[in-house]
N, C-alpha and C positions, 0 to 999 in steps of 0.2 A: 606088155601090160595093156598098151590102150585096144587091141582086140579083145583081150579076156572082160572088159568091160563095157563092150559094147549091149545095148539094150535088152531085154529078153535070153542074156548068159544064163545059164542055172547057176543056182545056188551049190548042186552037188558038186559042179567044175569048180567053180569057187571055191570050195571047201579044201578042193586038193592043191589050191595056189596060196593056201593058208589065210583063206578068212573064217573065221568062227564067230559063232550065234552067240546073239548078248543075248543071255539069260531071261527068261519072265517076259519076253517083248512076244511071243509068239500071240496070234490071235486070229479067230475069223470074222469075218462082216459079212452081210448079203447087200448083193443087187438088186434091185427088184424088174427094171427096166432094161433095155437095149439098147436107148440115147442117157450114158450118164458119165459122170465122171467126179471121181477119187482121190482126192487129195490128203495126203499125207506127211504129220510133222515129227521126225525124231530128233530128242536131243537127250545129250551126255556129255560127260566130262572125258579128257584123252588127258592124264598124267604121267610123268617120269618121273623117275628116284633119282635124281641126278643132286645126290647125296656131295656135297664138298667141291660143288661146282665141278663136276666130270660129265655132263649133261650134255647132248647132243644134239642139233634139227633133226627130227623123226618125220619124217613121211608116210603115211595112214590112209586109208579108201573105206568107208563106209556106206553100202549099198542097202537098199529097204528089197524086197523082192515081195511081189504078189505070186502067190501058187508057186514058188522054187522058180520063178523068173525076174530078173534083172530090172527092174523101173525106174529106181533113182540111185545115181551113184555121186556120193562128193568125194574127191582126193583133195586132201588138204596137213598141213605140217606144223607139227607143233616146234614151235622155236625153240630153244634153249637162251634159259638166263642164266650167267654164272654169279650173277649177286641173289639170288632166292633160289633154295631147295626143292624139290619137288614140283617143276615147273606143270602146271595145268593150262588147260581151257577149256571152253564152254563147247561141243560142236552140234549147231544144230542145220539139220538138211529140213528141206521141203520139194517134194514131188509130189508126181499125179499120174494116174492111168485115164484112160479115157474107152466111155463103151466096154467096157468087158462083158462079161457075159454071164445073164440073170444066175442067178444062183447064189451059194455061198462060197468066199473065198479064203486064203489062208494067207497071212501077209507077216514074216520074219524080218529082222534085220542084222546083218553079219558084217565083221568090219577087219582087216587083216593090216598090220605091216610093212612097209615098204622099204624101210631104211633100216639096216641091219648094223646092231651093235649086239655084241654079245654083254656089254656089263651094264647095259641101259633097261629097266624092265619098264614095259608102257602099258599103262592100264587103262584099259577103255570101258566107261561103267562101271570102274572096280577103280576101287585107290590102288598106286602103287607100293609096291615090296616098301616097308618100314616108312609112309608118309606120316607126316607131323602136321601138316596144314589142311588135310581134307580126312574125311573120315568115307568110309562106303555109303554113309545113308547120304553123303553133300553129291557123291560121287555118281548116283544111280541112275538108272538109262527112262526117259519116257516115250512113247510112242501115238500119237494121235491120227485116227482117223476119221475123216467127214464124203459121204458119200450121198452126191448131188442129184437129183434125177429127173427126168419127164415123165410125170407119168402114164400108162400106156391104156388104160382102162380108167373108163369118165363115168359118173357114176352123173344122172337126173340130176340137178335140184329141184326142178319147177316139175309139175307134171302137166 
């Protein structure tokens, strides 16, 4: 796992190690400059059905990718409570690129996995199979981006 996550991975590799695209998150930005840099905040809910207290620690990786390349990755786990149903949390990542390259880019975010139970369903951006305590709209994924820059062309004021 910790090579398949190393910086600048695609996303299409990814894909075949079982991370899938949260939904509605896709979007582009431009660069305008050659000295800048990109920082980026997602966040979502990671739920389980852990319906009658049969609830698990799940293990999970959520990566942002600029252009189908790898820039921020959190692995992190969601606990299991056996006193509360449907255990959740909040997860938010923040990364950054730096200098990319003037133009417009494409920036996704895909999140896979880790911890295998067959009777555990884990919803990431999505409520889980039969929740009672969160609905899909509490559940929904955000993506924010702010892109910084020098810029490269100075224009008069004075003449």
């Amino acid at each position: 796992m910790s090579t398949d996550l190393a910086e600048n991975q695609t996303l299409s590799y990814l894909r075949t190690k079982g991370f899938y695209d949260i939904k509605g998150l896709s979007k582009s930005f431009t660069v305008n400059s050659s000295e800048s840099k990109v920082y980026f905040q997602f966040e979502t809910v990671v739920q389980q059905n852990n319906v009658n207290g049969n609830g698990s620690d799940i293990k999970y990786a959520c990566g942002i990718f600029v252009d189908g390349l790898l820039k921020s990755v959190r692995i992190n786990t969601l606990f299991n409570s056996a006193s509360s149903g449907h255990t959740f949390l909040t997860h938010t990542q923040i990364g950054g690129a730096t200098n990319l390259s003037v133009g417009s880019h494409d920036i996704e975010v895909a999140c896979a996995r880790y911890t295998t139970n067959a009777n555990i369903t884990l919803g990431i951006g999505i409520n889980s199979t039969n929740s009672v305590n969160i609905n899909s709209f509490m559940a929904q994924s955000s993506l924010k981006v702010d892109v910084y820059e020098i810029p490269q062309n100075f224009n008069t004021i004075f003449d």
